[in-house]
N, C-alpha and C positions, 0 to 999 in steps of 0.2 A: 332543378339540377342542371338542364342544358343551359340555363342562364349562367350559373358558376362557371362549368367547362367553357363556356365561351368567354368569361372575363380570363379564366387562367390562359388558355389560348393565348388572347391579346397580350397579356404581360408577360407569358412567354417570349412572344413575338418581338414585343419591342422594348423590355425593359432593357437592353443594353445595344439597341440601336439608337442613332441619336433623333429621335422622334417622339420622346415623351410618351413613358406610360401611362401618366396619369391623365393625356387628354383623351387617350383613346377608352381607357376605363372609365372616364365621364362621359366621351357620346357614344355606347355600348348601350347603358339606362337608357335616353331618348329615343335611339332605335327599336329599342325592344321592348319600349313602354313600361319600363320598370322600374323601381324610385331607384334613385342611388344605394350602392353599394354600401356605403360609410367604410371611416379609414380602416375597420376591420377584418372583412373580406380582402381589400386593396394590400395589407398588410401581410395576410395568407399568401397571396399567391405571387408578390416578392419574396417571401419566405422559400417559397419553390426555386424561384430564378435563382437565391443565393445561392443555392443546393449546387447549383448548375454550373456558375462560376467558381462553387472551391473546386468542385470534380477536373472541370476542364483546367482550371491554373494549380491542380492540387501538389505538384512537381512540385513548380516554383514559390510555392507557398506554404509546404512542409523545409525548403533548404532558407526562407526568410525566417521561419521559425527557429530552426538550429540556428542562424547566423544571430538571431537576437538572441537564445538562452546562451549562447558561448559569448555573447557581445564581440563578435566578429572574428574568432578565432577560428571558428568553420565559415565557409559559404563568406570570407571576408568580402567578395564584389558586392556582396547581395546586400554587407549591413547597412551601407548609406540608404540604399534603396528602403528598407523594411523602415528605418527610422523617418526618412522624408514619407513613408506613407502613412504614419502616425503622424506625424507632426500635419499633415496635409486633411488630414479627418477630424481633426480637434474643432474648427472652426465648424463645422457643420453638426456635429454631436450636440456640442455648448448651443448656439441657437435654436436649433432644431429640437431638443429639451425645453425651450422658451416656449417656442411657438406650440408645441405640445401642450406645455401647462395653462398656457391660457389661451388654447382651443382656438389660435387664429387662422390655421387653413380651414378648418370648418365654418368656422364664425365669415370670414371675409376674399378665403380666396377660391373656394369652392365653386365658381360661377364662369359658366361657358366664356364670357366675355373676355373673364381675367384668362383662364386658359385658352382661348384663341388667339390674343394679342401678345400672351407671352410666345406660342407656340410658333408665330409670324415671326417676332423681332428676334427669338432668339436663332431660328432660322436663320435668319441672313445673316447674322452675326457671326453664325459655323460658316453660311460660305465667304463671307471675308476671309477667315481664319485661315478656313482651306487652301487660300490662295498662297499664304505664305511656305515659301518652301521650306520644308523640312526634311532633315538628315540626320536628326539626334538620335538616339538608342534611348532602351528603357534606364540603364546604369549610368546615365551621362546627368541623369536629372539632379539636381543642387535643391538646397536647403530653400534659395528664392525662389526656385519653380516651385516647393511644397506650398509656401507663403500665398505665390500669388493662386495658384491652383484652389489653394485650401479658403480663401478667403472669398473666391467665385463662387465653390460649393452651395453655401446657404441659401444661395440666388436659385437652386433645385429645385426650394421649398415651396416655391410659385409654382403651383401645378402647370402643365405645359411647358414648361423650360427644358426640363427633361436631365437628370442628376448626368448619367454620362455624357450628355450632349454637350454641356456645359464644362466638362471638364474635357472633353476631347479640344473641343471650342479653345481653352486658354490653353490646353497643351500643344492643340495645332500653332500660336501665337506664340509660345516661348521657343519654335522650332522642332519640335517632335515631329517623328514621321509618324503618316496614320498607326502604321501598327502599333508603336509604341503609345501613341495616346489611347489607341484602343485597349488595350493590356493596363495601359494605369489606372483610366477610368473604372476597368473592371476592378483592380483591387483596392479602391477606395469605393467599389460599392457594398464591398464587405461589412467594413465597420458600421457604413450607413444602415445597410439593410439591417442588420445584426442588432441595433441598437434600435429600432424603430420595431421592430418584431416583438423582443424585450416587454417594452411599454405596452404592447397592444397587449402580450400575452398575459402581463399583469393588469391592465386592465378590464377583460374578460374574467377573469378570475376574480379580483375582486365584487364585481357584478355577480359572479356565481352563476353564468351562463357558460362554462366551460366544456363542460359535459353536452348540453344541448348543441351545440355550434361545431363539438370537434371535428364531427362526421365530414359535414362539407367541408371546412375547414383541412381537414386531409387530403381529401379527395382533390380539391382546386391546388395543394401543394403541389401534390405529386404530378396530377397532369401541367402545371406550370414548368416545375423542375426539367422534365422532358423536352418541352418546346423550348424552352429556353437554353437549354443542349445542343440541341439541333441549329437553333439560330446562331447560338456562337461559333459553331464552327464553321458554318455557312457565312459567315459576315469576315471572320479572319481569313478567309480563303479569297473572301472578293473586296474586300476593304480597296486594297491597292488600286486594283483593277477599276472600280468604279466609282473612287471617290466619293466625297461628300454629295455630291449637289443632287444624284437621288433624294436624299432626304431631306435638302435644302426642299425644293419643288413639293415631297410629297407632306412636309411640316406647313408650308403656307398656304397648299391646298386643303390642309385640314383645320387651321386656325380660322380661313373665311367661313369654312364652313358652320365652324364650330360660332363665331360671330354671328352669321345668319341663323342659327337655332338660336341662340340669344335675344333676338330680336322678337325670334316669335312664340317665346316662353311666356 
């Protein structure tokens, strides 16, 4: 059980900092001498984080709801937005359903190497990104920022890449300011998380290990859900303040690292 609570921790921690959940949920196992998690544990305790980003965006995300059941005639600022945030999650569902069906992150990308290297290059990628200035708003984003945003997405599915990091990364690049790429990536991790949950939860059931699993499986939600609370609001409050390149630095210090346990796997 202290094994769980410390994976949900971490995903608390960092699933919507731009430093990759999934690298720090794979060198968690090495440290602690314990096999990997597999994608459904890893599954549970983004299940939690999601909990955590409807609670804290749940304002803005019950008035994108009115604005789409009226089709704009409530909450009309909000309808562009709700619909570029749909059209922005399509591309990553559609693959990401791919990659599921025929078991490629487990099969080929599951391996410290691939997530150190991703962990590195997408690093420095966010601080290029960072560099460009931005002054746009979250309601300023167009149908080509969903395109290009939505079409980076699947690039997530590389563990190590890190799903908001990558999409702060191209929002930083179309001109957003941090806060606002912070806010969008968070509500496109809805669909993602939402949709990959789904899957796992059907396929546990199917298996018929439902029942056995739930217990942990709870337990890693809920304490994920919390920590994942607490970092969001701790992150919107220093975003500005301390910029990306924290986590530029502490991404390519974990991908060498994660490289050097590779080596001596």
């Amino acid at each position: 059980m202290e094994y769980l609570a410390a994976l949900a921790i971490i995903q608390g921690i960092t699933e919507f900092l731009p430093i990759s959940s999934s690298a720090h949920l794979a060198l968690l196992p090495a440290m602690m001498g314990q096999a990997d998690q597999g994608l459904v544990i890893d599954i549970a305790v983004h299940f939690g984080s999601l909990g955590a980003v409807i609670l804290y965006n749940l304002r803005l995300l019950m008035a994108m709801g009115v604005s789409l059941v009226t089709f704009g005639r409530r909450y009309r600022d909000l309808f562009p937005l709700t619909i570029i945030s749909l059209v922005a999650s399509i591309p990553l569902v559609v693959v990401g359903y791919l990659f599921s069906r025929y078991n490629i992150i487990e099969l080929y990308l599951r391996h410290m190497m691939v997530i150190g290297c991703a962990s590195i290059f997408f690093g420095i990628l966010l601080a290029l990104a960072d560099r460009v200035p931005g002054r746009r708003q979250l309601t300023t984003l167009t149908m080509y920022d969903a395109v290009v945003i939505g079409l980076a997405q699947p690039l997530a599915l590389i563990p190590g890449t890190s799903r908001s990091g990558i999409c702060i990364t191209i929002a930083r690049m179309t001109g957003l300011n941090r806060i606002a790429s912070v806010q969008f990536a968070m509500i496109l991790s809805i669909p993602a998380i939402l949709g990959a949950s789904v899957k796992s939860a059907s396929d546990i059931a199917l298996e018929g290990s439902m029942a056995i699993m739930m217990n942990p499986i709870l337990k890693a939600a809920g304490l994920a859900f919390v920590v994942a609370l607490i970092s969001i609001v701790l992150m919107m409050r220093l975003i500005e303040r301390i910029g990306m390149m924290p986590f530029v630095i502490y991404r390519v210090a974990l991908g060498l690292l994660l490289i050097a346990l590779a080596f001596n796997v």
